[in-house]
C-alpha positions, 0 to 999 in steps of 0.5 A: 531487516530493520528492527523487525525482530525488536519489534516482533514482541511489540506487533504481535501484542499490538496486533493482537488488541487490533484484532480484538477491536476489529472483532467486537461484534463477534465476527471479525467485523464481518457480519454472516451472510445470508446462508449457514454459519460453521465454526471452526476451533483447535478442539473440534473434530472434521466429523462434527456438523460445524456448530459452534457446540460441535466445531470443526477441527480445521480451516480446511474443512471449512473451505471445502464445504462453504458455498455462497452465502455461508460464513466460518467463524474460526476460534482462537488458537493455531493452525497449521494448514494451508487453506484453499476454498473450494468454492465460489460465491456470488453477488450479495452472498460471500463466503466469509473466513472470519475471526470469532469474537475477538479471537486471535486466530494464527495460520501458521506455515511452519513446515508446510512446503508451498509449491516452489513456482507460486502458492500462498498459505491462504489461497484464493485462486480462481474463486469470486465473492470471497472475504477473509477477515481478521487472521494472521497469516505466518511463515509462509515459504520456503520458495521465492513466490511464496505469499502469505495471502495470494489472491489469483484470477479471481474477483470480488474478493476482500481481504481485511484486518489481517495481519501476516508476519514472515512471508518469503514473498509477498505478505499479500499478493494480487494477480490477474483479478478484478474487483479487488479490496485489501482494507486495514491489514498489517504486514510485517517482514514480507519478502524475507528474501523473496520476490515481489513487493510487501503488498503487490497488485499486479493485472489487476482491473478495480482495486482499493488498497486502503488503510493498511500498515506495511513496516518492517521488511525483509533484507530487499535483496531482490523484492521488498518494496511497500506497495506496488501496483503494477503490470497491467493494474488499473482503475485503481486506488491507493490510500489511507496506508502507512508504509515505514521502515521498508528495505526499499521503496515505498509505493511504487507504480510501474506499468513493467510492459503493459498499459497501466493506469488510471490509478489515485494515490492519496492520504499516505504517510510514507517515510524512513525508506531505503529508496524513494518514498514514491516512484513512478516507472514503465520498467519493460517499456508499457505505458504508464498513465492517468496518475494521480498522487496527491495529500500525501506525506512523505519524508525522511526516506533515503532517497527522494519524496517521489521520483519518475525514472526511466530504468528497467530492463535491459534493451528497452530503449522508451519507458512511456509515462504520462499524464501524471498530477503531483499535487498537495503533498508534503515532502520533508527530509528526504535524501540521504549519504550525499544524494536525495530530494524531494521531486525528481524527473529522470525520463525523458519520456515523461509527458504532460506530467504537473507538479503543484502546490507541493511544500519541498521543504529541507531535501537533500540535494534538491527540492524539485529538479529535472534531471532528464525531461522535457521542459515543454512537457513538465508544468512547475507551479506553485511550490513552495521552496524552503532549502533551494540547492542550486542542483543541476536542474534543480527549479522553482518553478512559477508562481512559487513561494520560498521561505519555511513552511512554519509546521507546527511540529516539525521535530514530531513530523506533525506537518499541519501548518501554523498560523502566517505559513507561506504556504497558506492561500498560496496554491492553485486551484488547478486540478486541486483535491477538495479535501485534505490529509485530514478529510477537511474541505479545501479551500479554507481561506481566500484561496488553497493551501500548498501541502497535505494540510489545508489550514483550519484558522 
């Protein structure tokens, strides 16, 4: 694992203040809903009616007794529990798991033995309209397929400003649900050493995974990628998040053996990866398609910015990806021990796949190449170059500009760009976002700007 016990003291405290801001109105940021509101805190007895001046002693009990519209406030301290709510709610009336006030509020697994096939610490399966918000989720295990938060069969669920911290699997997972939102949580040393990936969304119709941090991951031995949507997952959206120090990948898209897509990627900050920063895939020979990664910043990953392959299992001999949209993204310095760049195609069953107005700037061996593809289906425009290698099947593409991209502070990773940039009213408007990294509007000059960063004069 990278730095992951260096920095236990420092994101448990950083953590810890996240909380108390998340919570400054007393509720985890979340407000009650409509029915009954219960506490929950460490000196409470079960056989209290629940009032803040009579608690309840556990999480549990609370998740037994909420039904819709009502909400726990949960007091600070430890609890050494697995929660599972018992019950449903319904449109307009959530129930809600929430810190109180500040409080930082600690699930803890330690000597809990989740069910050896699959099982979270925090169980949402087969329930709708539930919200948990502003706890942390620790020591969740022992077995492979052991998650911190598991979300399963279920729908309208919301996981937000959460925090989980040594998950042998997953530190929040999502399977076979619809109507999804995994907004502003922390996961820290997920897949320690399990399967799955840190984040995973797999089957699922309708999500957002937004606005979360992902660093510092388990050993990657046999799971650990940053954010996955895969296996059947669509219409969905990715964005907003900051995936680092990950022992492989980044976020990675793969269809696995079932039609997958419609899914947007945009305004992450992705770097210092044991893999790509993105990778695109159909691993088990499902269709992959309707793809959208743009305003992303992507760099000092081990191996490419972002890469569309054609691996996976053995004896699958097609891996379908198409209609894939590459657009105004910055990617700097990624490669590593003799092999990496910034875009590579390996698939020769990739299809009408753009790749536009990105800044390739210093990768390794290549800024743009076409290991395995087919020309007629790959549109190179655009680009701006700094560094061509002459790699095999290394290309510039058309249209494209070559020079340095004159960041403002390349040696602190600040990507905006300066004054006389090359990459100013250089791109396309071809499929181009109308907004950037930042949130301001495109174009800003005569024409668009290459990379994540639209120049603000």
């Amino acid at each position: 694992m990278r730095k992951a016990l260096i920095l236990l003291a420092v994101t448990t405290l950083t953590t810890a203040l996240l909380t108390a801001l998340y919570a400054c109105d007393g509720d985890g940021g979340t407000g009650p809903g409509p029915g009954n509101v219960y506490y929950v805190a460490t000196d409470g007895d079960d056989n209290n009616p629940g009032t803040e001046a009579q608690p309840w002693r556990t999480i549990t009990k609370a998740a037994n007794t909420l039904v819709a519209g009502d909400t726990a406030y949960i007091k600070a301290g430890t609890y050494n529990e697995r929660v599972i709510p018992q019950k449903s709610g319904t449109a307009g009336n959530y129930i809600t798991y929430a810190a109180y006030d500040g409080a930082v509020v600690t699930v803890d697994g330690t000597g809990i033995n989740l069910p050896n096939d699959w099982g979270g610490l925090f169980d949402v399966s087969g329930r709708s309209y539930i919200k948990v918000s502003g706890l942390r989720i620790t020591n969740a295990g022992p077995n492979d397929n052991n998650v911190g938060i598991l979300v399963d069969n279920s729908s309208y669920v919301t996981i937000e400003k959460n925090y989980t911290y040594n998950t042998v699997s997953s530190g929040i997972a999502v399977w076979d649900s619809n109507n999804i939102t995994l907004d502003g949580n922390e996961v820290v040393l997920a897949c320690n050493d399990g399967e799955q990936e840190c984040i995973t969304v797999a089957g699922t119709n309708g999500f957002e995974i937004k606005n979360n941090r992902v660093h510092d991951g388990g050993p990657g031995s046999i799971g650990g990628e940053g954010i996955d949507a895969k296996d059947g997952s669509k219409n969905g959206k990715i964005y907003g998040n900051h995936v680092y120090e990950v022992n492989r990948l980044g976020i990675y898209i793969d269809a696995w053996d079932k039609d997958t897509g419609n899914i947007e990627a945009y305004r992450n900050k992705v770097h210092d990866c044991a893999g790509d920063g993105f990778t695109l895939a159909a691993e088990a020979g499902g269709r992959l398609h309707d793809i959208e990664v743009y305003n992303n910043l992507v760099y000092d990953n081990d191996d490419c910015g972002i890469g569309i392959y054609d691996y996976g299992e053995t004896g699958v001999t097609t891996h379908p990806i198409e209609d894939v949209l590459i657009i105004n993204n910055t990617f700097y310095n990624n490669g590593s021990n003799g092999w990496g760049g910034g875009v590579v195609i390996d698939n020769n069953d990739a299809k009408d796949v753009v790749i536009r107005n990105n800044i390739c700037s210093d990768n390794l061996s290549f800024q743009i190449a076409i290991e395995k593809g087919v020309l007629s289906e790959i549109t190179v425009d655009h680009n701006l170059i700094d560094g061509f290698r002459g790699y095999t099947g290394e290309t510039r593409g058309t249209d494209f500009v070559e020079g340095d991209p004159n960041f403002v502070d390349q040696a602190s990773r600040d990507f905006h760009l300066q004054g006389g940039s090359p990459a100013i009213d250089a791109g396309s408007s071809d499929g181009a976002p109308n907004k950037d990294y930042d949130g301001n509007s495109r174009p800003q000059g005569a024409a668009y700007d290459i990379g994540a960063y639209e120049y603000q004069g």
